[in-house]
Residue frames relative to the residue before (quaternion, step in Angstrom):
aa qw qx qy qz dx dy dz
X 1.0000 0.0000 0.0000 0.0000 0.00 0.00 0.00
X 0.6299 0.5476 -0.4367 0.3356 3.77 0.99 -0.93
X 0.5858 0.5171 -0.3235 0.5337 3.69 1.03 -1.58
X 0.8415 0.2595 -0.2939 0.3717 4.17 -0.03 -0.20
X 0.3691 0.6553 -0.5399 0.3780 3.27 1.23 0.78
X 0.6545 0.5304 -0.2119 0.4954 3.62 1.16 -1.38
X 0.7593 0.4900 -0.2837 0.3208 3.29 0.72 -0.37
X 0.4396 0.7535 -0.1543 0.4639 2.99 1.88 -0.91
X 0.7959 0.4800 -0.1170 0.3499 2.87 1.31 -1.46
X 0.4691 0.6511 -0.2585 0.5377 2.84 1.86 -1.18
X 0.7599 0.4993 -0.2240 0.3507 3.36 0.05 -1.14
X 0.5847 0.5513 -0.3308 0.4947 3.75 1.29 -0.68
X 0.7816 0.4795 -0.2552 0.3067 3.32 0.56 -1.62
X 0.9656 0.1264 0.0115 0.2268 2.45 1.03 -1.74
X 0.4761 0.6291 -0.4022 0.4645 3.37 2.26 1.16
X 0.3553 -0.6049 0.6279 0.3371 3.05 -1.40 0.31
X 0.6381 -0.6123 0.4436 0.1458 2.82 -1.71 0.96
X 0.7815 0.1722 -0.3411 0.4932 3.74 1.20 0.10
X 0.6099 0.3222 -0.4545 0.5635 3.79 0.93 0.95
X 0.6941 -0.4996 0.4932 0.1593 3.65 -1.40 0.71
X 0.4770 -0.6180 0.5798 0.2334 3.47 -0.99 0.27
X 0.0026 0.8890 -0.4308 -0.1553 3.32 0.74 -0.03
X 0.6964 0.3763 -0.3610 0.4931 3.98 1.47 0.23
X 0.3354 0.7182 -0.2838 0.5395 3.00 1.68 0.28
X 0.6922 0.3521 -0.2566 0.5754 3.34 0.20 -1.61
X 0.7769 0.3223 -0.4026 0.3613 4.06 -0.23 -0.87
X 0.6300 0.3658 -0.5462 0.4134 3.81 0.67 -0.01
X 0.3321 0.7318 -0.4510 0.3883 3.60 1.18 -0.27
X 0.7415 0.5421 -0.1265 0.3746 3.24 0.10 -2.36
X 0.7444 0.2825 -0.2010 0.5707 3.90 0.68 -1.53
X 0.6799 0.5030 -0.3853 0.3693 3.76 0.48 -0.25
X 0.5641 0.4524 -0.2873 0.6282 3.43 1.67 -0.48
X 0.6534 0.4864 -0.3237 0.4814 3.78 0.65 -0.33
X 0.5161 0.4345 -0.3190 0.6657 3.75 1.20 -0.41
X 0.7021 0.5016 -0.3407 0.3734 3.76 0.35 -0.30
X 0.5876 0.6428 -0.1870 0.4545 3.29 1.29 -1.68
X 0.7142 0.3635 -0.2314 0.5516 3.66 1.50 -1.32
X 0.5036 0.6547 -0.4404 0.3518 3.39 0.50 -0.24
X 0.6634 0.5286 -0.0991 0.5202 3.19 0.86 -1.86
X 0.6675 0.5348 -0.2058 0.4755 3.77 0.79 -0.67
X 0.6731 0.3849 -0.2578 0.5764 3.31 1.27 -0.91
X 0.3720 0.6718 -0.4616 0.4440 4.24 1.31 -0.55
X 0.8883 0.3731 0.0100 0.2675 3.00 0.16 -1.84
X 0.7244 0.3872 -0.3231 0.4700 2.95 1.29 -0.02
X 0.3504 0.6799 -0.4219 0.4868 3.28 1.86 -0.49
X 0.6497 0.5948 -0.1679 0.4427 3.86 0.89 -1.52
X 0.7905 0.1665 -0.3161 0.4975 3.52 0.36 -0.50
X 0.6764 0.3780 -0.4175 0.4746 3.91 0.72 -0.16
X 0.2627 0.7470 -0.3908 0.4694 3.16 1.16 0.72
X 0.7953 0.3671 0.0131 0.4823 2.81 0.39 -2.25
X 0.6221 0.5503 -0.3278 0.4502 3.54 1.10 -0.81
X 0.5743 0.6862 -0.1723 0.4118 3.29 0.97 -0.60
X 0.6244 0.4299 -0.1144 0.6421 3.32 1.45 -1.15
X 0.5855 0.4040 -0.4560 0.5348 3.65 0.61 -1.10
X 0.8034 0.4395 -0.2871 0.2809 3.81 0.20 -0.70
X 0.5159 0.5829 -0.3743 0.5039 3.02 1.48 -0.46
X 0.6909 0.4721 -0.2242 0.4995 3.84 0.92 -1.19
X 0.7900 0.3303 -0.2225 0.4661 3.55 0.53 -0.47
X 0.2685 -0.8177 0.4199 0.2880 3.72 1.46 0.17
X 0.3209 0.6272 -0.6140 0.3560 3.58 0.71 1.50
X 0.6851 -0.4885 0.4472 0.3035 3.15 -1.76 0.83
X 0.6095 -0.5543 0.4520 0.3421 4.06 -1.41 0.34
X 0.6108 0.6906 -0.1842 0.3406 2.42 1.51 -1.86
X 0.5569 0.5713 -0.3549 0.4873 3.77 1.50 -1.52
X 0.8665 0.3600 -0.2581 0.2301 2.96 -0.28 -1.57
X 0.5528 0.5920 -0.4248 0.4044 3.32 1.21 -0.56
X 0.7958 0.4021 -0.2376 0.3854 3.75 0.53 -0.73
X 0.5909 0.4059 -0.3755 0.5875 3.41 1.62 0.19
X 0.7543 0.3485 -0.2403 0.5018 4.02 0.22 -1.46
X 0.6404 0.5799 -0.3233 0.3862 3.48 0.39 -0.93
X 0.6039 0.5996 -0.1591 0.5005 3.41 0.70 -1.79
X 0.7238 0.5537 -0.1539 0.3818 3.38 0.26 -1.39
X 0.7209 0.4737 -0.0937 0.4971 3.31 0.49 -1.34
X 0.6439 0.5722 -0.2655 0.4330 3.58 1.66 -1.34
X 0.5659 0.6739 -0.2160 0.4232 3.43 1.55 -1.92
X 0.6397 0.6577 -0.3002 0.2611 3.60 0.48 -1.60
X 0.7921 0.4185 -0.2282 0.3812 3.34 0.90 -1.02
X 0.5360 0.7193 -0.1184 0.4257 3.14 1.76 -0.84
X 0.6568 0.4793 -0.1253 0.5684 3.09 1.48 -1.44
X 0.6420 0.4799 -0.3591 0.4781 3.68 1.03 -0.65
X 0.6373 0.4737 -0.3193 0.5171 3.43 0.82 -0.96
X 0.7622 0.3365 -0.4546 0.3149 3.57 0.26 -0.27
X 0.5312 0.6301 -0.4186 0.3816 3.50 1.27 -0.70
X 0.4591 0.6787 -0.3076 0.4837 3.49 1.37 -1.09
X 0.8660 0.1557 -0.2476 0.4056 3.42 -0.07 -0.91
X 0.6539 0.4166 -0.5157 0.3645 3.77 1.25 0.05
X 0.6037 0.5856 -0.4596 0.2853 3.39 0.38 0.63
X 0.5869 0.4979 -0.2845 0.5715 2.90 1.74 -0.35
X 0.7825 -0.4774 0.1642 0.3643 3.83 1.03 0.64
X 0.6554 0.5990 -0.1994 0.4145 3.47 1.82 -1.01
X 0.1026 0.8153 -0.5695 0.0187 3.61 1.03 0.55
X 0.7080 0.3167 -0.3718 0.5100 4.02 0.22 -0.68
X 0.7075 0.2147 -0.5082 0.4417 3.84 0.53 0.65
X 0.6624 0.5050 -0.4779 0.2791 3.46 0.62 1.12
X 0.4227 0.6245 -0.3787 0.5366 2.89 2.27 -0.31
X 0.7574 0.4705 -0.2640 0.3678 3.68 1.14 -0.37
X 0.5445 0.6154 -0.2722 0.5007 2.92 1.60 -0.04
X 0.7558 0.2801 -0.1686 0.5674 3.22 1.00 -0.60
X 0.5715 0.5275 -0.3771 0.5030 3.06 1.01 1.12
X 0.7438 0.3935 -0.0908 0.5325 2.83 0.85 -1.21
X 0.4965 0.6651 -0.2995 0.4706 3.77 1.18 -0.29
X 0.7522 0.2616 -0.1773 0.5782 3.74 0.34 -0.96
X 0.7937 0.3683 -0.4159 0.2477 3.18 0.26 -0.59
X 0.4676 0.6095 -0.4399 0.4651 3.39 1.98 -0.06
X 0.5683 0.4987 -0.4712 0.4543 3.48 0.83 -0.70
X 0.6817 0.5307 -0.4260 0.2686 3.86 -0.02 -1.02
X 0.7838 0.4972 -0.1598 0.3360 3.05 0.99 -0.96
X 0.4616 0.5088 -0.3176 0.6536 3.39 1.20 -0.99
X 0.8912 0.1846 -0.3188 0.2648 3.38 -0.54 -1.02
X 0.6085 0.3336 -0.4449 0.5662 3.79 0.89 -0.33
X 0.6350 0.4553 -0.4219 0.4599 3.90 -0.09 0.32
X 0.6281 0.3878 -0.3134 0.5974 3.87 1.06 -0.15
X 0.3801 0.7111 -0.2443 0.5387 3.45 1.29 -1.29
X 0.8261 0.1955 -0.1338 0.5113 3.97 -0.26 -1.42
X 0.7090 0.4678 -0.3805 0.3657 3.63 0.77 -0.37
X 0.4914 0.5043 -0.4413 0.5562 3.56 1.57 -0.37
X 0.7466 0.3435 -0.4153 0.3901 3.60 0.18 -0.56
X 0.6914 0.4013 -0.4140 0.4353 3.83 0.51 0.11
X 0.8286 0.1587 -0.4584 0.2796 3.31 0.62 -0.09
X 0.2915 0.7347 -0.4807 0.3797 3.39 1.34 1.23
X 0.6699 0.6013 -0.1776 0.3976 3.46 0.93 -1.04
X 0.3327 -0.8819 0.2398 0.2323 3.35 -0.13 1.03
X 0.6209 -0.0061 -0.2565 0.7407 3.55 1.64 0.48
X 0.7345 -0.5815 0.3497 0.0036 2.49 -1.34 1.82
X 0.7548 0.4262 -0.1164 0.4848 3.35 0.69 -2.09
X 0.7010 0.3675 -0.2791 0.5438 3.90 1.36 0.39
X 0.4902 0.6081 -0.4424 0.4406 3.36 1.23 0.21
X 0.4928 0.7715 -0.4020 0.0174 3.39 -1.24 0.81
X 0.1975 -0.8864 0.2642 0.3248 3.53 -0.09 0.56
X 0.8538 -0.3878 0.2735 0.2140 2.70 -2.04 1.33
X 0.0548 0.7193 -0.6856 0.0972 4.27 0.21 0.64
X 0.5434 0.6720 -0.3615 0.3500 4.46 0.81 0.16
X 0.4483 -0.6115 0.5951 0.2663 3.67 -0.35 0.85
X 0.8291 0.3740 -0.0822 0.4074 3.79 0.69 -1.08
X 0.8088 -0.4370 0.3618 0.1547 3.23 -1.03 0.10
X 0.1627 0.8206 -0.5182 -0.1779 3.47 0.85 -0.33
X 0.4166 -0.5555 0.6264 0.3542 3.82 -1.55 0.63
X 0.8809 -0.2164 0.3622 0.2147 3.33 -1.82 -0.76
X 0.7466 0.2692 -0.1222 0.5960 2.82 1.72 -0.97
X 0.4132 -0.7597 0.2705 0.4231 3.40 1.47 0.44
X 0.2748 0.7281 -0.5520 0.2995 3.51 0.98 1.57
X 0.4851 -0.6832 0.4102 0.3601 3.61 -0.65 0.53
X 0.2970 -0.6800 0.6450 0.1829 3.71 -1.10 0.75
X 0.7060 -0.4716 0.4407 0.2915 3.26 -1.93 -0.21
X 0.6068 0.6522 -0.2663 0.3681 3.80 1.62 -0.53
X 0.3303 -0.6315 0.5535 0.4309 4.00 -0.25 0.69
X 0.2603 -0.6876 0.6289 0.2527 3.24 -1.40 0.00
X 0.3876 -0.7261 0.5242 0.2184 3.67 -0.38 1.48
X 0.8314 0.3310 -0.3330 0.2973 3.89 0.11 -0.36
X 0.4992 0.5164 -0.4989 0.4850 3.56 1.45 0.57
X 0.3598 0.6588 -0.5585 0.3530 3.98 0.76 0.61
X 0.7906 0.3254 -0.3093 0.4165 3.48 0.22 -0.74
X 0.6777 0.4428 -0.4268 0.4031 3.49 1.01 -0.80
X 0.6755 0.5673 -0.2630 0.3907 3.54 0.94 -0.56
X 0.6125 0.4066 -0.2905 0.6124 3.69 1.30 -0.29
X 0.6026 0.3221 -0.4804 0.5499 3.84 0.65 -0.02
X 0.6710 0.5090 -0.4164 0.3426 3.94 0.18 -0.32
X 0.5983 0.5187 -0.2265 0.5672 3.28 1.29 -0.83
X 0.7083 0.2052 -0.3601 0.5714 3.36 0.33 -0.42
């Protein structure tokens, strides 16, 4: 409320009522865009929250739900937007869209994804991620235990 008192004001004194502020409107525009992400991060914090709990309560893997609820929920918009455009006539830019869409996501994000974890990790030359169905010991022999976080990386490679 403090930051939109001043503006308020500005705007009484000193617009007319049939032309825009027009430095107004762009701190508007980026100050509402800094909102828009906020809100976006709320909500999404909120459902991988929640997804988390459903998984905690139902003793499924992250790894599951992420490639079934997550996925799902991600597809939905994608799929609307492409039907959208084959009806409007563009079918070979929706067969590309719905190609080209996930598999940009897979990459960017598990390729950013692996680069946040290396240059988080305080020595490098021991950082890496798990691509093993198993467990590794100490000496990087396989054990008898599944390992629950090589599901997702291993079901996006495969597919």
């Amino acid at each position: 409320m403090l930051p939109g008192i001043p503006f308020g004001i500005y705007i009484f004194f000193f617009t007319k009522r049939s032309q825009p502020p027009t430095i107004v409107l762009t701190v508007y525009s980026f100050l509402a865009f800094l909102m828009a992400i906020a809100w976006i991060n709320w909500s999404c914090n909120c459902v991988v929250d929640l997804i988390k709990l459903f998984g905690f309560i139902t003793s499924l893997p992250q790894a599951l739900l992420a490639l079934t609820v997550l996925a799902w929920g991600n597809s939905l918009g994608d799929m609307s937007a492409d039907t959208a455009m084959t009806k409007k006539g563009f079918g070979e830019m929706a067969v590309t869209a719905t190609m080209a869409g996930p598999i940009f996501n897979i990459l960017v994000g598990q390729g950013l994804a692996n680069l946040l974890l290396l240059i988080s990790s305080p020595d490098i030359t021991k950082c890496f991620v798990s691509y093993s169905m198993w467990v590794l010991d100490d000496q990087g022999n396989k054990t008898d235990v599944f390992n629950k976080a090589s599901v997702l990386p291993l079901t996006l490679l495969l597919s």
